[in-house]
C-alpha positions, 0 to 999 in steps of 0.5 A: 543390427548388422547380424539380423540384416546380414540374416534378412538380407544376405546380400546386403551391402553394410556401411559403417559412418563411424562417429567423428567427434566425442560425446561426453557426459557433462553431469547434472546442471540446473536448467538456468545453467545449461550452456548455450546451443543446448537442447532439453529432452521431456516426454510430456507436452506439459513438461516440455511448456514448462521448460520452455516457460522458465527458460524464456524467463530466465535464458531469453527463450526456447524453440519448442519441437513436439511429435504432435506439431505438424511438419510446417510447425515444426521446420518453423521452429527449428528455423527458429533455434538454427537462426540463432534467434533463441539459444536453446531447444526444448523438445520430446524424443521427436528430436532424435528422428529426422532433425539435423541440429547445431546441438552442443549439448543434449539435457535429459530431463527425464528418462521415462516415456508412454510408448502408447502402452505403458511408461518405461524407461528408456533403453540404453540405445533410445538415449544414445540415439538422442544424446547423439544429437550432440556434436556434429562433425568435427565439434565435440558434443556432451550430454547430461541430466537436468531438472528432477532427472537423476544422474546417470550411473558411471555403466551407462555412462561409459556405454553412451560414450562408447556407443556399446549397445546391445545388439538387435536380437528380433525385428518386428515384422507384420504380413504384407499379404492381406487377404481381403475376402471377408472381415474375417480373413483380413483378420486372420492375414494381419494375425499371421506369425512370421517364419524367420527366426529373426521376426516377431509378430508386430503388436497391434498399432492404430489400423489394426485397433481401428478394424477390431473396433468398427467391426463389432459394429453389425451394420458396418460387417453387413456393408463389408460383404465383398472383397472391394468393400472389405478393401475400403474398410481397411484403408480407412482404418489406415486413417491416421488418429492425429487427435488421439482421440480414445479407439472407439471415437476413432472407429465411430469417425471411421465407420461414418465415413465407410458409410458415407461411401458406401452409400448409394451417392458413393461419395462423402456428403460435400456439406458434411465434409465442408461443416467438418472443415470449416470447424477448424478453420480458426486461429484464436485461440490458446496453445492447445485449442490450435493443436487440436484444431490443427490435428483435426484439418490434418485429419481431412487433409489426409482424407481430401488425398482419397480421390475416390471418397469426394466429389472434388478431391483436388478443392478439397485437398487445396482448401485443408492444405491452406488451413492446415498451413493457417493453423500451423503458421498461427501455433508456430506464433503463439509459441513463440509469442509464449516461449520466446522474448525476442527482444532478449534474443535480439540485445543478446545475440548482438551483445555476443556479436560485439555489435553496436547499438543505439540507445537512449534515455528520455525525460521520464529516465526510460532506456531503449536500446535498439528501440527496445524498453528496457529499463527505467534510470530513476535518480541513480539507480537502474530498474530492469524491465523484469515484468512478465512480458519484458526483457529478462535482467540480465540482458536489459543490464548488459545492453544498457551498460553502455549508456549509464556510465556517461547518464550518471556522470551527468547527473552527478555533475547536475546534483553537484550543481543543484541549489538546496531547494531542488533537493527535498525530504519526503515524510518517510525520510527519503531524499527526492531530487527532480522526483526520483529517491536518491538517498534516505535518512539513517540513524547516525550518533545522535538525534540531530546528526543523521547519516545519508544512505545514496540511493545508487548501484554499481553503475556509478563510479567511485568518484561520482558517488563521493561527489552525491554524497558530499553534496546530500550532506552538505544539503543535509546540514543546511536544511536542519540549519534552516528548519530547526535553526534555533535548536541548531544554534543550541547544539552548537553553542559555546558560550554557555557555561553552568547550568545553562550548558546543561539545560541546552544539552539536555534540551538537544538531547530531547529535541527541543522540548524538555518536560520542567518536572524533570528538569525542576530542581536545575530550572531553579537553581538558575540565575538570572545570568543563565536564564538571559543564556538560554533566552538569547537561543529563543528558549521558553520557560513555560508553566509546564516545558523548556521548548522553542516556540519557533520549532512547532510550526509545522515544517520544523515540528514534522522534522522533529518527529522524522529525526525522534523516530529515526534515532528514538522509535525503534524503542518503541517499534515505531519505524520511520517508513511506517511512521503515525501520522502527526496531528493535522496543522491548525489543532490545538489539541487532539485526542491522545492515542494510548498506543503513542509513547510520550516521547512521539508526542513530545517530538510533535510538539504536543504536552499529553494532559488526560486524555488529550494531547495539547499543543504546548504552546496553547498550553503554555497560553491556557496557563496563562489565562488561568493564572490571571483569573487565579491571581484577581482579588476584589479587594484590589479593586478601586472604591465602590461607587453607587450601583446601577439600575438595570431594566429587567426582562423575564428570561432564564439565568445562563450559568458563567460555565456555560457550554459553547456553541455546540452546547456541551457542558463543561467538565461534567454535570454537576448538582447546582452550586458544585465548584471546581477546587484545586487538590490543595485549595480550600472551597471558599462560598462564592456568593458576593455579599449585599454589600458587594452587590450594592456597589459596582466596580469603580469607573476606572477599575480595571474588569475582572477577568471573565471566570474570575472567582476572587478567591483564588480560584476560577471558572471554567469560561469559553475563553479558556476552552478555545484555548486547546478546541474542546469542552465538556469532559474533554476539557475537564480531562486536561485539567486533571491531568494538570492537576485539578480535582473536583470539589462540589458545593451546595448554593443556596439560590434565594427565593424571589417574590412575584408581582400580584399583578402578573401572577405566574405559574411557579417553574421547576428551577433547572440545575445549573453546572458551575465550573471553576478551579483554584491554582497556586503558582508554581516555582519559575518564570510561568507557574503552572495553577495550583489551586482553584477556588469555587465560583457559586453559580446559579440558574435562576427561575423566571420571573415577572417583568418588573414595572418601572414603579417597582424599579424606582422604588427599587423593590422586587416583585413578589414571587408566587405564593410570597405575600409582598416583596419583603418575603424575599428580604435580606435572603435575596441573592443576586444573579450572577452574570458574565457580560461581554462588554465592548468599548461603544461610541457613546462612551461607555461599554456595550453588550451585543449578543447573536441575537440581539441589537448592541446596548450602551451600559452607562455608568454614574450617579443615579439619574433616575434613567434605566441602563440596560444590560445584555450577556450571551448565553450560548444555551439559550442563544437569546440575550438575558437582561438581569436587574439589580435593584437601585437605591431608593430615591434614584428617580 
């Protein structure tokens, strides 16, 4: 630039103002590991947001400087990076005109920009020029590439380092002397070529643009006739286009205004003008509706200075002033609401002061700092405010450091002291104490020794951490003592020995429940002695499994399942954290899902049985009640005495396997007189003889139990079906899967005569579902059934009331279409039924149903007097009398 000067102006006087400190290039650095005091250079205004956002997020913030912003922006944001309030600069090419910066490094970003043309590089002199923002003085300054800029080659380096530029070979130059007689002369004059060889003719900016295109406008030319109105059009083409608004929207605002003027008011429209300012007169708004509403006020500030174009230049240049400075006062917030945490700015700049601070912890374990949030101390652990307008981590740590230490000291010292119950154990396998997690449960060596993980960072010591430890698994060893204290008991046993020491390993080992199939040849080979061991630790010995009564009440059996999937479920890609829910408390069987290994089931304390899962317990129970039907024979009864007699109502015949109160039949339809059979039993026809329906039980025998076939067999009664909560097909998917098949019979049902004197339509006799089963007792303390027998089970038609004659003289009425009662004959069966007899106060048993009084069932020598008798029938949900016809001559 000197020999063009010296050219120019030969007697120009040149200082030199030789740089005092060095610049240097520092290389290429990511954006989150620019050093402080640095400013990043981009030449969009979307770049340049972008930056500023990731560096808020990661550094604390950024001060933001655009060509766009106004003036007072601009200061107010510069102010904000010089004040040390954020510690980074992100800015377009306007950081190298006219700002005076505390810079220690400058970060390019990129290198090409828009000159108002087209996109180019930047020359070697443009980057020297903001590169030497850096340094200042006496303090060294470097330079650099960030983000997708590539770095500088080692040529250019050197140039930049040594500010060797090129020199200036041609100023641009435009002619000063405008001839304003027409339009077209002022064209011509803005057209002249300079005659110095050092100048070239300026290409054509904004004003010039302007005047090309409001002059092709035929009205506007017939305004611009004199000199004085060809004047005014040129100054208002010199009306600055703050909008950037294309060139024919800028030259429709410039022609409406030189219309305005020229009109025969002379002076731009007062409501107009005032419609035009008030549009801008807004601060809501994001980052660009502010720009461009401060870019248009910027436009009538600039025309409010034209004294001649308004009525009251002075109101209007005061009014856009104190918008524009609105406007600009809101755009400098929002960005620093948007690209500034002060709080970060605020703990960091006091951090690097070494200045102290007050903080504090609350009740619910939030942490401020300077009445600043910036955290939460949950159990042992700090959890930095990193949401989207919180402080950044890196500061939250650094200004909370000072008050964790003492805060986790104390804590470990109260954990220290805590009683067990403060300490619990979430159904995921996490340690609470006074609602925070401070711990989970790991897979240790074997199934009943679980390891601790402590739930802690590096803010609490060695020590400290040793004592939360020591103390979470001296709690953990108490709770299992505690929970599962019988199984605890087994594992540590050693008074044991032989098979027994055995058993209880493999009981351990299988927490708690060991299936006796698998274990059956060491089940019976066991003394007395040995079983007496295992009994003494509360051991079972049950039809069906070796388990702990006392470990399937809930807490202990959701223990069980937490310690399985813990040591067991990552074999079958079950985790602890995502564990199946367990069956609810209070069922007793549910359905089996087929996606659950066994072992899940076993570990909740459930015995998978067809398609159901059964609480073991109840199962064990339901064994029970089946080997007592099984085990009953007639033949043990006491002696037979006189039968009795029965008053008789009309009423249809319920079967023994009648459903429950939701009517579901038991195990299946079946074809009437079918049974249920064991797979190793012989059908045996279940029909008493006429003997044995002529004689009752004996006073002081003992009742059958309700289901009981005498023969080895059984039928399925709704007292076994509450045993495990289901029925229907259900329930007969238990049996089979314990072993129980289907064995179907035919019964013949014995015709009955009906009376003449009340003849009855004859009824399509409903089929009935017996159901029953046959078991045989299996090898150990409980034997599971083995065998079903085959209960007959009819349903009978309805018949005529009997009259207390036919009774007496014990007869039948005839049936319809019988010619007398002794068509029926011998053939004759009985109604077999299943009464639900309670000790009465009269002394002997009574039958109540749902629906009916209670009725007193007397037995003895007969008397001549009526007894009466009721059953439940849940189908029908009346009571059913059933006659059995007495000895002649009982009257």
């Amino acid at each position: 630039m000197r020999d063009a000067i010296r050219e120019l102006l030969p007697g120009a006087n040149l200082v030199s103002r030789p740089r005092m400190s060095n610049l240097t290039y520092a290389g290429e650095k990511k954006i989150t590991r620019l050093p402080r005091r640095s400013a990043i250079v981009a030449f969009s205004a979307n770049d340049v947001y972008a930056i500023a956002e990731l560096v808020r997020r990661q550094r604390g913030g950024a001060a933001v400087v655009l060509g766009a912003l106004s003036p007072r922006t601009r200061n107010a944001q510069v102010a904000l990076y010089q004040n040390g309030d954020v510690d980074f600069l992100v800015a377009t090419d306007a950081i190298g005109m006219g700002l005076n910066l505390d810079l220690d490094h400058v970060a390019f970003a990129g290198v090409r920009k828009f000159d108002g043309h087209t996109h180019r590089n930047l020359t070697p002199s443009e980057i020297g020029q903001i590169a030497g923002r850096a340094g200042r003085h006496m303090n060294d300054g470097t330079f650099g590439v960030t983000g997708q800029a590539q770095p500088f080659d080692a040529e250019q380096i050197e140039r930049l380092e040594t500010h060797a530029f090129d020199q200036v070979g041609v100023l641009q130059w435009r002619s000063r002397t405008l001839d304003i007689a027409s339009i077209e002369s002022l064209k011509e004059s803005l057209r002249e070529m300079p005659v110095h060889p050092r100048l070239t003719r300026s290409r054509m900016v904004d004003d010039v643009i302007a005047l090309e295109n409001v002059t092709r406008d035929e009205t506007i030319c017939a305004m611009a006739k004199s000199p004085a109105a060809v004047g005014l059009l040129w100054d208002m083409c010199q009306i600055p286009d703050y909008q950037r608004v294309s060139p024919a929207d800028h030259a429709d605002l410039v022609g409406t205004l030189f219309g305005y003027v020229m009109s025969d008011e002379g002076k731009i429209p007062e409501d107009w003008f005032a419609r035009q300012v008030a549009q801008a007169d807004r601060t809501e708004g994001d980052l660009d509706t502010l720009s461009n509403r401060l870019a248009q006020i910027r436009t009538w500030t600039f025309v409010s200075h034209r004294a001649q174009w308004l009525h009251d230049p002075e109101h209007w240049q005061e009014r856009t002033r104190s918008i524009e400075d609105k406007l600009s006062d809101a755009l400098h917030e929002r960005l620093t609401q948007r690209f500034v945490d002060r709080r970060t700015s605020v703990l960091m700049r006091r951090l690097r002061d070494k200045e102290e601070m007050m903080a504090e912890i609350g009740d619910d374990g939030q942490i401020l700092v300077e009445d600043h949030f910036v955290g939460r101390l949950d159990g042992f652990r700090f959890t930095p405010d990193s949401s989207g307008d919180g402080i950044h981590g890196k500061a939250a740590r650094n200004a909370a450091t000072q008050v964790l230490a003492s805060e986790l000291a104390a804590r470990a010292d109260a954990l220290a002291a805590a009683a067990d119950d403060a300490i619990t154990l979430s159904s995921n396998g996490r340690i609470l104490w006074q609602g925070c997690e401070i711990g989970r449960l790991v897979r240790g060596e074997t199934a009943l020794k679980p390891r601790i993980e402590v739930f802690a960072d590096e803010y609490l010591s060695g020590p400290d951490r040793e004592r939360v430890t020591a103390r979470l698994d001296a709690w953990l060893a108490a709770y299992l003592d505690a929970k599962l204290k019988p199984l605890m008991a087994l594992s540590n046993a050693e008074d044991l020995t032989g098979l027994a020491r055995g058993l209880g390993f493999r009981l351990t080992e299988n927490l708690g429940v060991l299936r006796r199939e698998g274990a059956a040849d060491d089940i019976k080979a066991l003394d007395q002695s040995d079983r007496g061991q295992l009994r003494k630790y509360g051991v079972r010995f049950g039809a069906f499994n070796l388990y702990f009564p006392a470990l399937l009440k809930p807490a202990a059996a959701e223990l069980l399942l937490q310690l399985w999937a813990l040591h067991g479920g990552q074999d079958y890609g079950i985790d602890i954290d995502a564990m199946p829910e367990r069956p609810q408390q209070g069922l007793t069987s549910v359905p089996a899902d087929a996606a659950l290994p066994e072992p899940y089931w076993r570990a909740a304390g459930f015995h998978v049985a067809g398609s159901r899962a059964v609480r073991i317990d109840m199962l064990e129970r339901l064994s029970d009640l089946i080997r007592a039907r099984v085990t009953w024979r007639p033949e043990k009864a006491a002696k037979p005495v006189e039968a009795m007699t029965v008053e008789e109502t009309a009423a249809e015949t319920p079967t023994v396997a009648e459903a429950t109160a939701t009517e579901t039949p038991v195990v299946e339809t079946q074809e009437a007189g079918e049974t249920l059979a064991a797979e190793t039993g012989t059908a045996r026809a279940a029909a008493p003889s006429a003997e044995t329906r002529e004689a009752a039980p004996a006073a002081d025998a003992p009742k059958p139990p309700s289901g009981a076939t005498g023969d080895g067999g059984f039928r399925v009664v709704p007292e076994l079906m509450s045993m495990v909560g289901c029925s229907g097909e259900e329930f007969a998917s238990i049996l089979r899967g314990l072993g129980f098949r289907l064995e179907r019979r035919k019964i013949d049902t014995p015709a009955e005569p009906q009376s003449s004197a009340e003849p009855t339509k004859p009824e399509t006799p409903s089929e009935a579902t017996p159901v029953a089963a046959e078991a045989s007792a299996t090898a150990g303390d409980a034997p599971a059934p083995g065998h079903v027998a085959d209960g007959a089970v009819t349903e009978r038609r309805r018949s005529p009331r009997r009259s207390r004659r036919d009774l007496a003289a014990g007869q039948a009425p005839p049936r319809h279409g019988s010619s007398s009662a002794a068509a029926a004959g011998p053939q004759a069966g009985p109604m077999v039924i299943r009464p639900s007899a309670r000790p009465s106060t009269s002394g002997g048993p009574t039958n109540s149903t749902p629906n009916g009084p209670r009725r007193t069932i007397r037995k003895g020598r007969p008397t001549g007097r009526r007894v009466r008798a009721t059953v439940t029938a849940a189908r029908a949900r009346t009571a059913i009398r059933t006659a059995i016809a007495s000895p002649s001559g009982s009257r």
